[in-house]
Every structure is written in structure tokens, then in C-alpha cells.
N, C-alpha and C positions, 0 to 999 in steps of 0.2 A: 872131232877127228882123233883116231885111236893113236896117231902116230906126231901127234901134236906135244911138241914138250911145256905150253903155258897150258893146255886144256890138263894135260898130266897134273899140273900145279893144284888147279879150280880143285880136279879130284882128291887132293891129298895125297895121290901116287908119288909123287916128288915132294918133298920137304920146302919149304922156305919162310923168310923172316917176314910175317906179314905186318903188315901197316895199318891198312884199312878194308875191309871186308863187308859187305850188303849183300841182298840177295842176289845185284845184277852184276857187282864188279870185285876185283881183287886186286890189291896196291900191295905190292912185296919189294925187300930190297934187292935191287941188279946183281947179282954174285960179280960180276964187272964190273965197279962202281966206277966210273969217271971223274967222279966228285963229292966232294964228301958226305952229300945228300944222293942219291941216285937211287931212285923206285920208281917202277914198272908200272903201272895200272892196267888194267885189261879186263874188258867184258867178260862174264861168264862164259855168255855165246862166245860159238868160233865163228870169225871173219877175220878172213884170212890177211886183210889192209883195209886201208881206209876206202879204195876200191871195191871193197865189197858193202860197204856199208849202205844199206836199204832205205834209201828218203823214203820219208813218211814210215813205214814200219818203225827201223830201228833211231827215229827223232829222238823220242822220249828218253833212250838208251844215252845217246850221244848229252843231250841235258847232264840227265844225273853222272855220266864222265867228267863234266867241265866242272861240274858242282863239288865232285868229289876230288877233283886237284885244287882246289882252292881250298877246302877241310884239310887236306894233306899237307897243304903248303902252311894253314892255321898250325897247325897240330906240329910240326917242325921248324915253324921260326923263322919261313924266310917267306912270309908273305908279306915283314917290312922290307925286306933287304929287295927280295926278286929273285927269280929263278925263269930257268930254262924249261919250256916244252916241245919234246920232238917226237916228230910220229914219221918215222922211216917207210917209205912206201916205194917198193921194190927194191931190184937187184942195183940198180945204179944210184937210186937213195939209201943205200947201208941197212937196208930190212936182214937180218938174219935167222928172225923167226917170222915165220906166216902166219901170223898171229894178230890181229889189231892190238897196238899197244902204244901207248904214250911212256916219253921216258922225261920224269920229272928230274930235273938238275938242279942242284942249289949248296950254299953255303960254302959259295967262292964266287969272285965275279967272273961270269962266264967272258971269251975273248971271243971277238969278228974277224975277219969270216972262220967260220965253223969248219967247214971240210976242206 
């Protein structure tokens, strides 16, 4: 999507602090950090939410997601401690980009309820 600003990111069009990077996905820090860990993950592909996501095609994708917040979570320290994963799906779930994306939270204890 030409007018996609995480697809912008994949390309290098837009700048950011990456994290973790493979062929299929890309983990960068949130410019909105909420916390003092706070990075983004998101598929190369574009899909637009978790609603878009293709059972059986895009399985294999989704895998290497969960596999790669847990390297992320290795790789900054709070995979003793714990952290937060949220995947915003729509206008009334706080989606603000149409983009598939997990928002990693850590290195504070997160508070219930969320919203």
C-alpha cells in the first residue's frame, strides 16, 4: 500500500530505530513509547489487522511473529520480568495504523484494566 506509513518504514522511505529485522518482519521503537520498552513488530507484507490475516497462507508468517517477540523480549531483558502484547484491531480497538502490528510493552509493570 503506497500510502501505508509502516509499509513506508519496510522500504526505508521513513527513518526508524530498528530492533530486529528478517526477511519477513521488522521490530522498530514506537516514536509514542508508552513505556519504556515500546516496539512495534510488523510483517513485511501489508495486512491491514489481524482481520486480514490469511489462515493457512499467511500461518507460517504468524509463527515466525510470536518467535520473533520472544527474541525481542530475550534481546531487552524483559523476558524475566514480562511484558505486554497488543495487537489493536479496528476503530474501537485503538488501531491507528492499518497495518498488522503487535505493540511490545515492557520494563515497567504494566496496570489492569488497559483502556
Amino acid at each position: 500500500m503506497s500510502n501505508c506509513i509502516f509499509c513506508k518504514i519496510v522500504k526505508k522511505e521513513i527513518p526508524s530505530k530498528v530492533i530486529f529485522e528478517n526477511e519477513d518482519l521488522l521490530a522498530f521503537n514506537d516514536v509514542n513509547a508508552q513505556a519504556p520498552i515500546h516496539i512495534l513488530l510488523i510483517p513485511k507484507i501489508h495486512r491491514g489487522s489481524l482481520l486480514d490475516f490469511r489462515e493457512g497462507e499467511d500461518d507460517p508468517l504468524m509463527v515466525r511473529m510470536f518467535a520473533a517477540i520472544v527474541q525481542i523480549a530475550q534481546l531487552k531483558g524483559i523476558d524475566a520480568t514480562g511484558f505486554r502484547l497488543v495487537a489493536n484491531t479496528g476503530h474501537d480497538g485503538g488501531q491507528t495504523v492499518s497495518h498488522l502490528h503487535f505493540h511490545l510493552l515492557g520494563g515497567r509493570r504494566m496496570n489492569w484494566p488497559p483502556g
